[in-house]
C-alpha positions in Angstrom: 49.4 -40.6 22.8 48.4 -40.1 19.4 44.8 -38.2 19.8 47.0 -36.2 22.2 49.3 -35.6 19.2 46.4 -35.2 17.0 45.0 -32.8 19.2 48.2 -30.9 19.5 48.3 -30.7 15.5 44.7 -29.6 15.2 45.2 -26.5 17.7 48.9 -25.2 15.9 46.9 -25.7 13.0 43.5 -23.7 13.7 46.2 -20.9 15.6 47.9 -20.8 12.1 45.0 -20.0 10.5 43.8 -17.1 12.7 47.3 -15.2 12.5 47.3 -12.0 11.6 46.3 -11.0 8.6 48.1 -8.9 5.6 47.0 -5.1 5.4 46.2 -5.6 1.9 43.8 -8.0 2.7 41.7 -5.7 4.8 38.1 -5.3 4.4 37.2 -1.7 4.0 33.8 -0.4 5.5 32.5 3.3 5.4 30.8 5.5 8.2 29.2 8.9 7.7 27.2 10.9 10.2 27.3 14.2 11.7 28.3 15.9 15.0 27.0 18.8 16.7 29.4 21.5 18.5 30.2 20.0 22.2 28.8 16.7 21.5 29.8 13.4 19.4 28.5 11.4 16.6 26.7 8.2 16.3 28.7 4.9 17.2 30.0 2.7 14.3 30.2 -0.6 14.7 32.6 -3.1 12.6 33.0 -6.7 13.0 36.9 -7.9 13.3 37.4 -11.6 12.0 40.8 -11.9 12.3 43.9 -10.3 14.4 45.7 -7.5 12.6 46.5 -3.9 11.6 43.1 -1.5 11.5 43.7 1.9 10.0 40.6 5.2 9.6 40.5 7.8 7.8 38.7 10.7 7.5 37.2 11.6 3.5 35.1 13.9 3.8 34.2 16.8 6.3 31.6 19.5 5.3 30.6 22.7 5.5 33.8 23.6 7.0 36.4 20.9 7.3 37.3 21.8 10.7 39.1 19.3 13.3 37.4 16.1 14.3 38.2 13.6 17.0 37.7 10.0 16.5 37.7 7.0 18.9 38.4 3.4 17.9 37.6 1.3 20.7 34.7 -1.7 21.6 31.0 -0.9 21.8 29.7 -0.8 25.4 26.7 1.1 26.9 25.6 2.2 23.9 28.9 4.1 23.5 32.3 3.4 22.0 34.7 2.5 25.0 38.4 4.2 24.2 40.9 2.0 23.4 42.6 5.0 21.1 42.0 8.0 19.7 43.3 10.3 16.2 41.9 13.0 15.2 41.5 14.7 11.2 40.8 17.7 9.5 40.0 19.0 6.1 44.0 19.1 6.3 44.6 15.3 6.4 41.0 14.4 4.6 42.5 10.6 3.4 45.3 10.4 5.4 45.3 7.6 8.5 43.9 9.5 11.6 44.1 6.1 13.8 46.3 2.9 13.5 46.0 0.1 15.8 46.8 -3.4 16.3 43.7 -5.7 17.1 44.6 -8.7 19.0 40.9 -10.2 19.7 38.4 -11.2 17.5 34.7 -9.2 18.2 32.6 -6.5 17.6 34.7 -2.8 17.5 33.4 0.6 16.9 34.6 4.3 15.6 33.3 7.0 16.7 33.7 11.5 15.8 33.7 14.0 18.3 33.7 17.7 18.8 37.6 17.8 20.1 37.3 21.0 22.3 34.5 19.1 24.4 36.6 16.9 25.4 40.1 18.8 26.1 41.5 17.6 22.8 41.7 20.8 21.0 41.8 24.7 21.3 38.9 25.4 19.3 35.4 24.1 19.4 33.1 23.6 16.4 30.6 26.4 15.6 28.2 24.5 13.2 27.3 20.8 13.4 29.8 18.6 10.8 29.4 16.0 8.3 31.6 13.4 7.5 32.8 10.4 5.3 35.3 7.9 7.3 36.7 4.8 6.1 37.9 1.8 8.4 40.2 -0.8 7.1 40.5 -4.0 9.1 41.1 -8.0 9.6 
């Protein structure tokens, strides 16, 4: 009886410990890349230790700060599978494009688009993009 209550202890104790975890407390990574009109970007991987709020943002979009889709998701095949997706323009450089709640532990990626390849947006790009993003997460 007592292992099994030691046991018991041990688990509400290691669950404790892998709560979620404060905003403020995030770490902070930063992508850049480009895209190409009618295609998407490279995929960015992140590692997520802990369960908890993730937030990205777009800093930087040049030559013309047009309107950029992004996907947060998991990295499979090479690509970043959807699990959601924001979007950002020179408009909203800064601002949160994507919030999300992550409730595993693993490997995540974010990912830019051309929006009118997709059916996101009325207007395609005319020139390729660059761009600064920033990812905040457990």
């Amino acid at each position: 009886m007592k292992r099994l209550a030691a046991a018991v202890l041990a688990a509400l104790a290691a669950f404790a410990c892998s709560g979620p975890t404060d905003p403020s407390t995030n770490a902070t990574e930063s992508f850049s890349g480009s895209v190409q009109p009618n295609n998407v970007g490279t995929v960015h991987p992140f590692t997520v230790s802990n369960v908890g709020e993730i937030t990205v943002a777009i800093t930087n979009i040049t030559p013309t700060g047009a309107t950029l889709g992004i996907v947060y998701g998991q990295v499979a095949g090479g690509g970043c599978a959807r699990l959601q997706i924001g979007q950002g323009s020179a408009s909203t450089l800064g601002k949160t494009a994507l919030t999300a709640q992550v409730t595993n532990k693993g490997t995540y990626c974010v990912q830019v688009f051309d929006p009118y390849a997709f059916g996101f947006a009325s207007s395609q790009l005319i020139v390729g993009e660059n761009y600064t993003m920033t990812v905040s997460h457990p």
